[in-house]
VOGU-3710 file (C-alpha; in Angstrom, 3 decimals, decimal comma):
1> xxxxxxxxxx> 0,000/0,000/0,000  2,738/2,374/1,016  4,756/1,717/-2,179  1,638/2,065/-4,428  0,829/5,637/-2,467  4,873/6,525/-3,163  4,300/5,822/-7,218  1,660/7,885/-6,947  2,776/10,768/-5,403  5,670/10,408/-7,977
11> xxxxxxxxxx> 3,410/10,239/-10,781  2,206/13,628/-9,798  5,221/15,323/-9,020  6,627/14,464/-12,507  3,123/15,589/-13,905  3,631/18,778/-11,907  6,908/19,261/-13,124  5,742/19,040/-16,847  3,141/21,627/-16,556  5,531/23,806/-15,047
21> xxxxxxxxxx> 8,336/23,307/-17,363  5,938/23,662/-20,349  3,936/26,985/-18,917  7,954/28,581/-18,796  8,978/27,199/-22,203  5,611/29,311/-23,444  6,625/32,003/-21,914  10,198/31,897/-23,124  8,592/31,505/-26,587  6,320/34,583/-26,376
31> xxxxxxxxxx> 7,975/37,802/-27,364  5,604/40,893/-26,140  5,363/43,114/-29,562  7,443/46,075/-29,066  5,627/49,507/-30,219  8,261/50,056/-33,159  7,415/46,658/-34,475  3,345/47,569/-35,211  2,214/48,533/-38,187  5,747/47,385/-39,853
41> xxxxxxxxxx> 4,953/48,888/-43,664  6,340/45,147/-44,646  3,217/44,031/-42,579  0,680/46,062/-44,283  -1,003/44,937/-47,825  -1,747/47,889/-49,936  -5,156/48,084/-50,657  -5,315/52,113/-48,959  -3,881/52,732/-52,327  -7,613/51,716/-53,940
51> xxxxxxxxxx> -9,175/53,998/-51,875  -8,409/57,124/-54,309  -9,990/55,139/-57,200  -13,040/53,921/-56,049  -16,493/56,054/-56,247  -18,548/54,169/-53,055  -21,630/56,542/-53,949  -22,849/54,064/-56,596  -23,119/51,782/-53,837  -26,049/53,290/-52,080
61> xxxxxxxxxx> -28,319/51,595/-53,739  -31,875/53,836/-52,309  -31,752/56,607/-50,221  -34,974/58,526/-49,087  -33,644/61,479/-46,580  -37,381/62,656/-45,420  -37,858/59,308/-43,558  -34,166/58,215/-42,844  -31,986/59,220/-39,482  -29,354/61,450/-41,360
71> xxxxxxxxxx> -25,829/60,698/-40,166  -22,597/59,058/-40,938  -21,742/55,691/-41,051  -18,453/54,054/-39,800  -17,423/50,854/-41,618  -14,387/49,034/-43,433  -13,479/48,727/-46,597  -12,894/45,454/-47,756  -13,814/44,450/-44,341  -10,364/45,523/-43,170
81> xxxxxxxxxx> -9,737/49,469/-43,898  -11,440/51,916/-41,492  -13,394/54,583/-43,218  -16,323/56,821/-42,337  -19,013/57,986/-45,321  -21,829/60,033/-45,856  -25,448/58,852/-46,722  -25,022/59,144/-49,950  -21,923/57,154/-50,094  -19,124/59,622/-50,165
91> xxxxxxxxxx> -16,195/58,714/-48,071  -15,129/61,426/-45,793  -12,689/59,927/-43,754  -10,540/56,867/-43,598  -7,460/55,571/-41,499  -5,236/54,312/-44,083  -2,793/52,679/-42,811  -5,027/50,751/-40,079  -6,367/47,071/-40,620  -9,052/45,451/-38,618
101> xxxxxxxxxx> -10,368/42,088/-38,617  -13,851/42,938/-38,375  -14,858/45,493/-35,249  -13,796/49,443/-35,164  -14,908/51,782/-32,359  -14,973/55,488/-33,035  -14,795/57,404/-29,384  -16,673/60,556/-28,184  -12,491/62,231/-28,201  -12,034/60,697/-31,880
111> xxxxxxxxxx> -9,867/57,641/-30,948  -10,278/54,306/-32,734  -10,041/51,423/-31,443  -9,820/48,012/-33,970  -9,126/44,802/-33,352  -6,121/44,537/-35,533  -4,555/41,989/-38,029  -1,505/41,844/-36,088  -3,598/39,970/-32,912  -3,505/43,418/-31,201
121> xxxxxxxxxx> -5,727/45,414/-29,276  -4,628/49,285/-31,173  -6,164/52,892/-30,758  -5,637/55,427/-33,211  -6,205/59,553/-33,181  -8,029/61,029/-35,916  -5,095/61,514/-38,244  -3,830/57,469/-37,617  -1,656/57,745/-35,415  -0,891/54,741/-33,149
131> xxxxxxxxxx> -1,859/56,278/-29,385  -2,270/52,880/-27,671  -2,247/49,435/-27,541  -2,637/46,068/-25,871  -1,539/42,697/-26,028  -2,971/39,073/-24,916  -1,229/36,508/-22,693  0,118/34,583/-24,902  0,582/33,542/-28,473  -2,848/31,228/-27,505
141> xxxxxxxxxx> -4,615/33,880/-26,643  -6,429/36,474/-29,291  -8,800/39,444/-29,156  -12,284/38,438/-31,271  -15,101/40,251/-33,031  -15,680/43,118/-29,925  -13,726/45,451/-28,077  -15,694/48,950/-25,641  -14,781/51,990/-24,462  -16,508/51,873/-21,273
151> xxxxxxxxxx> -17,675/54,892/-19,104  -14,675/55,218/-17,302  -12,364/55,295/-20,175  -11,115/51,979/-19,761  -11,188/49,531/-22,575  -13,288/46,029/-22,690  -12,200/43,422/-24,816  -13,298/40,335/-25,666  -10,980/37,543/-25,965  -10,697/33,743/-26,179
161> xxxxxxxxxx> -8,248/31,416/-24,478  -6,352/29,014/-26,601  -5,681/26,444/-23,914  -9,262/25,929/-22,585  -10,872/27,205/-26,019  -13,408/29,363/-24,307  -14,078/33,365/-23,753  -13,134/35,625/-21,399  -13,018/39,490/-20,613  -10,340/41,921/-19,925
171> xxxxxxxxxx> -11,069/45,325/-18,747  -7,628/47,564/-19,242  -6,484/50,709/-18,497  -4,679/53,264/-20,301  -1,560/51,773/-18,568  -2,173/47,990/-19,804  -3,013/46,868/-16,792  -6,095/44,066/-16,614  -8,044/45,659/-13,622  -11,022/43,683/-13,814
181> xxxxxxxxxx> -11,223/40,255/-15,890  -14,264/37,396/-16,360  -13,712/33,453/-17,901  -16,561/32,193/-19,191  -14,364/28,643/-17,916  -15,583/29,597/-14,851  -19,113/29,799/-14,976  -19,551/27,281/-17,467  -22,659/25,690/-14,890  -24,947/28,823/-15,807
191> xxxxxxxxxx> -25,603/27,377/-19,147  -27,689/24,553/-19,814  -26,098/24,234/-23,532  -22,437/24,008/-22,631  -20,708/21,490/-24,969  -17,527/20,819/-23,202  -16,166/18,579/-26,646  -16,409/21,813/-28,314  -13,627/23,652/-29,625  -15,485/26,663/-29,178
201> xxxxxxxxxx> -18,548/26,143/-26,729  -19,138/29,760/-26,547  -18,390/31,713/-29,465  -19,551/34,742/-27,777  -19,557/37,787/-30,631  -20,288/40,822/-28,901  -20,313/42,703/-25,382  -22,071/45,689/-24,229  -21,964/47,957/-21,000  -25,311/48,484/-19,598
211> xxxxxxxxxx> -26,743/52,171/-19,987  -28,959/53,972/-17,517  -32,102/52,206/-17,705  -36,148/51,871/-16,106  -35,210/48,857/-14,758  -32,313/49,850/-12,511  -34,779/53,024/-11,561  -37,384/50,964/-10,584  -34,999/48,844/-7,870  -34,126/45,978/-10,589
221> xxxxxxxxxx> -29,985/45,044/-9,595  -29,461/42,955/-12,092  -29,701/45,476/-14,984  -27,323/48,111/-13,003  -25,518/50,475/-15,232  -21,799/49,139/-15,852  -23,206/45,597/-16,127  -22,049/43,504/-18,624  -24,149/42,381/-21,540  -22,632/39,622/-24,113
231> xxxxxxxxxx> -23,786/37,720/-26,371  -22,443/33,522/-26,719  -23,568/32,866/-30,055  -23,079/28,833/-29,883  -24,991/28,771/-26,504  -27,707/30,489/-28,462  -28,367/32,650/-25,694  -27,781/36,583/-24,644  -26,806/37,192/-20,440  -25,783/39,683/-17,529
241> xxxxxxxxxx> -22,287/39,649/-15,578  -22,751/41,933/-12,054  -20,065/43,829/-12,671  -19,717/43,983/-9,139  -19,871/40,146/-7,995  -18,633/38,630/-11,557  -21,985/36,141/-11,248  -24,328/35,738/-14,032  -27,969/37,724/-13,194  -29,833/37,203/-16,219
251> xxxxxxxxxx> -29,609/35,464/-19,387  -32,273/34,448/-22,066  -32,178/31,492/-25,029  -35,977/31,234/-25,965  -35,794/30,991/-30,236  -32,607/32,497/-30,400  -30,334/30,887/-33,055  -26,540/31,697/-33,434  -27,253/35,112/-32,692  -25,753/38,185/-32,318
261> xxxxxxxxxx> -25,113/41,917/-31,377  -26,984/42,068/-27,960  -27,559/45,493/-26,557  -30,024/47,384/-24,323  -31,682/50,760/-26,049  -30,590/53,446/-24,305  -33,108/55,991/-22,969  -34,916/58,724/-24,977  -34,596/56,348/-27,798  -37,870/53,905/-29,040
271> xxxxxxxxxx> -38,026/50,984/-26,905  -35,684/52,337/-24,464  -34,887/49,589/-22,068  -35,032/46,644/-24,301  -32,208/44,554/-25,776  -32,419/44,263/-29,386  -30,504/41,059/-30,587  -29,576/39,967/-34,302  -31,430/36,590/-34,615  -29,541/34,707/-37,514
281> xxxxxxxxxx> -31,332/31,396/-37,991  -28,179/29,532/-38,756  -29,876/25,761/-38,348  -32,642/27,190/-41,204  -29,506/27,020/-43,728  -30,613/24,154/-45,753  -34,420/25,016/-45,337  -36,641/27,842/-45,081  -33,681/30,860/-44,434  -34,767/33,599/-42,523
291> xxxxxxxxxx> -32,751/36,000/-40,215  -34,920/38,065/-37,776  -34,138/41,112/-35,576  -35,693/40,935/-32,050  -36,388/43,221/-29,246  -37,216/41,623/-25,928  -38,113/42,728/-22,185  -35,592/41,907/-20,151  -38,137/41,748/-17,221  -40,840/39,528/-18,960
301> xxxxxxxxxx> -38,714/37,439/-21,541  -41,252/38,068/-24,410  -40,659/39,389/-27,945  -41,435/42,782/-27,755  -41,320/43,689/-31,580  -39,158/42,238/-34,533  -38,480/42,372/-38,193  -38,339/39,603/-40,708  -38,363/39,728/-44,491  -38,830/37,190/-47,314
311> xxxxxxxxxx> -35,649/38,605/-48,631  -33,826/38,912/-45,752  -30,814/36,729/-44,149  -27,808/36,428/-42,706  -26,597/32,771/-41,319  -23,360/34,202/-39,459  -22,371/37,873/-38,533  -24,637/40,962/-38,543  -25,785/44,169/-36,226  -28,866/45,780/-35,610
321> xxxxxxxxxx> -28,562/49,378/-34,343  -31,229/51,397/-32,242  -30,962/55,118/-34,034  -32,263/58,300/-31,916  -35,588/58,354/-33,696  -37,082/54,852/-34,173  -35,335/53,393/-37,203  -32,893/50,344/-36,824  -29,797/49,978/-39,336  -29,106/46,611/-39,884
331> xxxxxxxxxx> -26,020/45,111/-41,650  -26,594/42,116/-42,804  -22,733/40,597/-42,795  -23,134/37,280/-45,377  -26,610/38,945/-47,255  -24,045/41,672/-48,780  -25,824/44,950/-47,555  -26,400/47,122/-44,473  -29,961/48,722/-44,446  -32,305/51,145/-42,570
341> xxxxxxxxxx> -36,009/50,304/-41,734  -38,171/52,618/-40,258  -40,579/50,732/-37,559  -43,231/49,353/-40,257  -40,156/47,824/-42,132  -39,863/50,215/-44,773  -36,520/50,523/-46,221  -34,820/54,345/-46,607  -31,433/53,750/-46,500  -29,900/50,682/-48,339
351> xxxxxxxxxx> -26,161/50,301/-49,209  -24,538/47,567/-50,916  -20,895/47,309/-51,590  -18,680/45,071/-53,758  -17,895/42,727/-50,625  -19,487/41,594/-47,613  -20,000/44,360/-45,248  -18,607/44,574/-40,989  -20,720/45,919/-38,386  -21,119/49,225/-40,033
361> xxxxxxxxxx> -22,702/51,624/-37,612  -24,674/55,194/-37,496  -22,798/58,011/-36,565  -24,200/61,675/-35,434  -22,792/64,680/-36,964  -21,561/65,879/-33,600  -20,730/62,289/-32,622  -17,044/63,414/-31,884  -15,183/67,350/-32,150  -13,657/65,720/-35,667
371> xxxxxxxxxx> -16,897/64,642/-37,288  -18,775/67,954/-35,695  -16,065/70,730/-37,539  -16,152/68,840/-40,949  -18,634/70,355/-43,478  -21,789/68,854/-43,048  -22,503/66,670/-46,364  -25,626/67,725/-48,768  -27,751/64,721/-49,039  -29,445/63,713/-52,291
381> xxxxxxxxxx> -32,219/61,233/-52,397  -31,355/57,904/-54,541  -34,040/56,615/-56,298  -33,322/52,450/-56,990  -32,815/51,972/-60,429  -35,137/49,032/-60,498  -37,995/48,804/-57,640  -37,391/45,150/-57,310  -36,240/44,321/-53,431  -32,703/43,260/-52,930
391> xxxxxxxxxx> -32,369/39,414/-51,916  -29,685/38,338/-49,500  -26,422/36,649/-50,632  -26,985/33,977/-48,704  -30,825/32,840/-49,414  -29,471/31,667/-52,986  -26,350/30,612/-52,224  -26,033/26,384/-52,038  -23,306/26,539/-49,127  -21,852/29,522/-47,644
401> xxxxxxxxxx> -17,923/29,949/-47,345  -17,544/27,842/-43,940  -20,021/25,033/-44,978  -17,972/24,397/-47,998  -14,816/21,924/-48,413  -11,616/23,338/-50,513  -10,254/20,571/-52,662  -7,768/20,081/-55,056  -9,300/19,166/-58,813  -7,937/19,147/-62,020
411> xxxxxxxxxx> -4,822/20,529/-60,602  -6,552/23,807/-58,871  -8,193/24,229/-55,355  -11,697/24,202/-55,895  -14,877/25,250/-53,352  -16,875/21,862/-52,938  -19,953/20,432/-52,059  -19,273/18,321/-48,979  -22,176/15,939/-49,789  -22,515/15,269/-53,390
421> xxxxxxxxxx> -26,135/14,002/-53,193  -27,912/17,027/-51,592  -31,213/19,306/-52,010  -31,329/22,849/-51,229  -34,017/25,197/-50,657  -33,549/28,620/-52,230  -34,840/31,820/-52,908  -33,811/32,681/-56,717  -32,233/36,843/-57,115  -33,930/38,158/-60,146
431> xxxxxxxxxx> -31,814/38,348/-63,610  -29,972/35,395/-62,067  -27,509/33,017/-63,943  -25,835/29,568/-62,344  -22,354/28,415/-62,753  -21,957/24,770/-61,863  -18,929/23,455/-61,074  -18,054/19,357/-61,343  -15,750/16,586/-61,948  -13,515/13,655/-61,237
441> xxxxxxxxxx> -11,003/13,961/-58,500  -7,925/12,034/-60,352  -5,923/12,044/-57,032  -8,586/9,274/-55,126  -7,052/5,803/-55,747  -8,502/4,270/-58,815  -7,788/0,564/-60,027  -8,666/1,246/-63,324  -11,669/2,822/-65,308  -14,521/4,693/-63,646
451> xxxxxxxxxx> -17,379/6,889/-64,562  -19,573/9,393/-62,312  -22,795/10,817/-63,518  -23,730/14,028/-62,478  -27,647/15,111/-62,240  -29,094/18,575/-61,247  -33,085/19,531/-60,973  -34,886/21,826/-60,135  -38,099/21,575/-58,481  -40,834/24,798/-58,147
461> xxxxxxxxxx> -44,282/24,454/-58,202  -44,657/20,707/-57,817  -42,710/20,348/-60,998  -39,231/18,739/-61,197  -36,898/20,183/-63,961  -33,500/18,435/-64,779  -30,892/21,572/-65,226  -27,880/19,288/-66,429  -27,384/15,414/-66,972  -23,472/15,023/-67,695
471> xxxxxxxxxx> -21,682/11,531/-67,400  -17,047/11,839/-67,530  -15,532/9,289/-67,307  -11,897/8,708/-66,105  -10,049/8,643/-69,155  -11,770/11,594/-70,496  -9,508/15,272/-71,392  -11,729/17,633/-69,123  -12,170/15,680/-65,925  -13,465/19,489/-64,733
481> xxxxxxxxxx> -16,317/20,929/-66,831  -18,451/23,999/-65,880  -22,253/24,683/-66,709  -24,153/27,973/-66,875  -27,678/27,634/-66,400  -30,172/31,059/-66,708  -32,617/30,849/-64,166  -34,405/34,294/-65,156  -38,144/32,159/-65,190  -37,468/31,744/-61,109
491> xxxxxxxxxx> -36,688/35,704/-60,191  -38,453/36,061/-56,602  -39,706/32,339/-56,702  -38,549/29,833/-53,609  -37,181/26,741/-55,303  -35,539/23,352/-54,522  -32,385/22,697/-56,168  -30,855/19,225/-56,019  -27,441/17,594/-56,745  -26,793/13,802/-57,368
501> xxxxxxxxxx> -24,195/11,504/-58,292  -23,794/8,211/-59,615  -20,514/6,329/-59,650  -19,792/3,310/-61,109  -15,997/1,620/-60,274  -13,623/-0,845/-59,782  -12,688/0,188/-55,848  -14,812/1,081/-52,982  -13,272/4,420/-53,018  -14,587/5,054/-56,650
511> xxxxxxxxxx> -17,773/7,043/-55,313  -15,351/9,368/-53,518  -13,818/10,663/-56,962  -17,139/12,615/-58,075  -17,128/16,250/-56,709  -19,398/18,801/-57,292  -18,358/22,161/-56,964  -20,279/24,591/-54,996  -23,071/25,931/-57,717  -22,853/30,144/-57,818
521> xxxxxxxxxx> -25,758/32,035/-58,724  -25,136/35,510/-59,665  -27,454/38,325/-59,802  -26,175/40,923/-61,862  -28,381/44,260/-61,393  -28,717/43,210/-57,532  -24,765/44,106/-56,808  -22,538/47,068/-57,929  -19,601/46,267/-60,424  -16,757/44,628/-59,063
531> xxxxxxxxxx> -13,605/46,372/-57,793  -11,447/45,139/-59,985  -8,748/43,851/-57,572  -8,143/40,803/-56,156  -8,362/40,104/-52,432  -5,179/41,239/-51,073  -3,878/39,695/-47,514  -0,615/39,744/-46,366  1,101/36,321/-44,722  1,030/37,783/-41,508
541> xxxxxxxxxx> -2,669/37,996/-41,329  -3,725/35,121/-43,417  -2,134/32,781/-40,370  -3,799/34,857/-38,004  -7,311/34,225/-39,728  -6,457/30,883/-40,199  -5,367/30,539/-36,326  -8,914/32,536/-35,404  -11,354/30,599/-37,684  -9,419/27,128/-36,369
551> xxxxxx> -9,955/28,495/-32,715  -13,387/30,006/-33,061  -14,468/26,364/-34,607  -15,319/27,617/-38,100  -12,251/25,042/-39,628  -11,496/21,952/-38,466
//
């Protein structure tokens, strides 16, 4: 007994040792980013240089200023360049030489604060110059999709842990220093849906200080001011920290579905009081796709108001912003467009760029001193050229970018279907054509011939349509061949569209050679013309996406 209790004990000493011996090799590894180091010009990509040839006006697609809540509107370009424009799509300002990977913050002193490419936390002054910045941990550890100024000046940021592959919070000061932190590790019992296989059971997407509220006046603690508000978007469900005590107060899940952008309306504003949430509907993907925005009592846990439309959805990303008067701008992230509605859904204010648009949000004209001494803008109303409604990217799209498989075909990466006998349901863009991509995979072992036919219908209306009937066989030239299909005849129509295969083979991995490649449908007059450039990313923050999307569970 006593030697069994002595291997033990040695057991855990030696485990002890390891833990300890690996936490100081980490830290020996991680080199804290020195403030000459950021924003290296051989870190930075060039696409500032577009912004003098660009005209972003012909991207407002309909403006009507008589029922819309004039403004400006902070946003990126090409997701990654800060830049601040005018209702009618001018740009007026823009921080060149900053890059973001998906959240800015414009302060009340005009300071920005972006998550940046480089994995840091970075505030710029008006005229880009670096002012501040913080860094994480560890090279485990990186700042995702949110970052405050809070009341008293200090900064709250949002950040996920490598090691345990959850969330946590980091208040800081203007000195660096973490003076108040929160791991969602640690209160992993509040919540019922807590996956603890995940690699990501939280995903949270968004946090929000609490404003002066009713609730707090009429003797309600849990919705003090200074309390935290986040959103976990793979717990499907919105909650309160007590800023104070660190527990979770309040939290709701009823309907909610991958959603995000949680925040309370502050008061003087329509609905003051409630918290307005971006519903996205993610498990609708493959059926009936519909993204909702909500507004809920926090005191009752019913639906106060929301907005759905047929044409209307978003599966990941998006914001929904309370304005002073009682519009809400919405961007819908993955539908390709950020749009106002007034509170009977009307749309004033639509703007669709060449690429998918970030958290774009409504500025005042006196928002900051910098904004409030530039000339105020004359606004024009935009008539649509066509009164047809816009449809969202992603209700005609057959898989979006992370339910899609890259493979190599014929010698090239290609974006595949992962299942190769599949049905759809989509909502068809008018003027729309279809490009469908599919072939044999020459690199699965083959003993000898095979032969993969490839079927596509279509079914609206009770009737079933066959779009293409192609057999290749494996000692065919073009193992890769490409179909365009006009589906004009289905403009506003809700369709099924169906892919098949059937392989015939000499080995059991013969069916695994026919690969369809993710059908595109395009809708011409529904998006401006394209920029012209390709998608420029430096190394440096092509492994960092990599590392997020891999962390954040988007990649396996």
């Amino acid at each position: 007994m006593k030697k069994k209790f002595v291997v033990v004990a040695v057991v855990i000493v030696v485990l002890a040792a390891g833990l300890v011996v690996r936490k100081k090799l980490r830290q020996e590894r991680w080199q804290p980013v020195v403030r000459a180091e950021i924003d290296d010009p051989a870190q930075l990509d060039d696409l500032h240089q577009d912004l003098s040839k660009i005209e972003p006006a012909v991207w407002v697609r309909s403006y009507l200023p008589s029922e819309a809540e004039s403004g400006l509107n902070l946003g990126l370009y090409r997701r990654r360049i800060p830049m601040i424009f005018d209702m009618n799509g001018r740009v007026v300002h823009v921080w060149p030489k900053a890059r973001s990977v998906g959240r800015v913050r414009l302060n009340r002193a005009g300071r920005l604060a972006v998550i940046g490419t480089d994995n840091l936390v970075k505030e710029y002054d008006w005229d880009g110059n670096l002012t501040w910045y913080y860094q994480l941990p560890d090279e485990h550890h990186f700042p995702h999709h949110d970052v405050i100024t809070m009341q008293n000046g200090h900064y709250l940021i949002l950040g996920h842990d490598g090691h345990t592959h959850t969330d946590y919070l980091h208040e800081v000061d203007r000195e660096g220093r973490v003076v108040w932190e929160w791991w969602m590790d640690d209160h992993r019992e509040h919540f019922s849906g807590w996956d603890s296989d995940s690699n990501d059971p939280s995903h949270s997407n968004s946090i929000r200080e609490l404003p002066a509220n009713r609730w707090q006046n009429l003797g309600d603690a849990r919705f003090r001011p200074g309390n935290i508000l986040v959103s976990a978007r793979n717990l499907n469900t919105i909650f309160i920290i007590d800023k104070l005590s660190g527990e979770v107060v309040w939290q709701y899940s009823a309907d909610l579905d991958h959603q995000h952008e949680a925040a309370m309306v502050v008061e003087g504003r329509f609905g003051e009081g409630l918290i307005t949430v971006f519903n996205n509907g993610l498990k609708d993907l493959y059926g009936y796709r519909r993204s909702r925005i909500q507004a809920i009592d926090p005191t009752t846990k019913k639906v106060a108001w929301e907005y759905a439309s047929e044409y209307f959805f978003s599966p990941i990303g998006g914001t929904a912003q309370s304005l002073p008067g009682e519009n809400i701008l919405i961007t819908s992230s993955h539908g390709g467009r950020v749009f106002e509605i007034t509170p009977q859904g009307r749309i004033v204010w639509e703007w669709v760029p060449p690429f998918k648009p970030m958290r774009v949000e409504r500025l005042s004209y006196d928002h900051c001193p910098q904004l409030e001494e530039l000339v105020r803008p004359v606004e024009s109303a935009i008539k649509p050229q066509e009164e047809r409604p816009y449809v969202d990217i992603d209700l005609y799209s057959y898989a979006i970018p992370e339910h899609h498989v890259t493979r190599k075909v014929a010698g090239r990466n290609r974006k595949t279907v992962p299942d190769g006998n599949s049905c759809r349901e989509l909502l068809i863009p008018p003027d729309a054509t279809m490009r469908a991509p599919f072939g044999i995979d020459e690199s699965v072992p083959q003993d000898g011939w095979s032969q993969a036919r490839f079927r596509m219908t279509l079914e609206f209306d009770g009737r079933r349509e066959t779009l293409i009937d192609q057999t290749i066989e494996s000692g065919d030239e073009k193992l890769w061949l490409v179909r365009k299909v006009p589906l004009e005849q289905y403009a506003y129509e809700r369709v099924e569209l169906c892919i098949s295969t059937e392989v015939d083979g000499k080995t059991k991995d013969s069916e695994l050679s026919a690969v369809w490649g993710n059908p595109n449908i395009e809708a011409t007059t529904m998006r401006p013309p394209s920029l012209g450039t390709k998608h420029r990313m430096t190394e440096q923050e092509r492994k960092l996406r990599e590392q997020q999307l891999k962390a954040l569970g988007y990649v396996n």
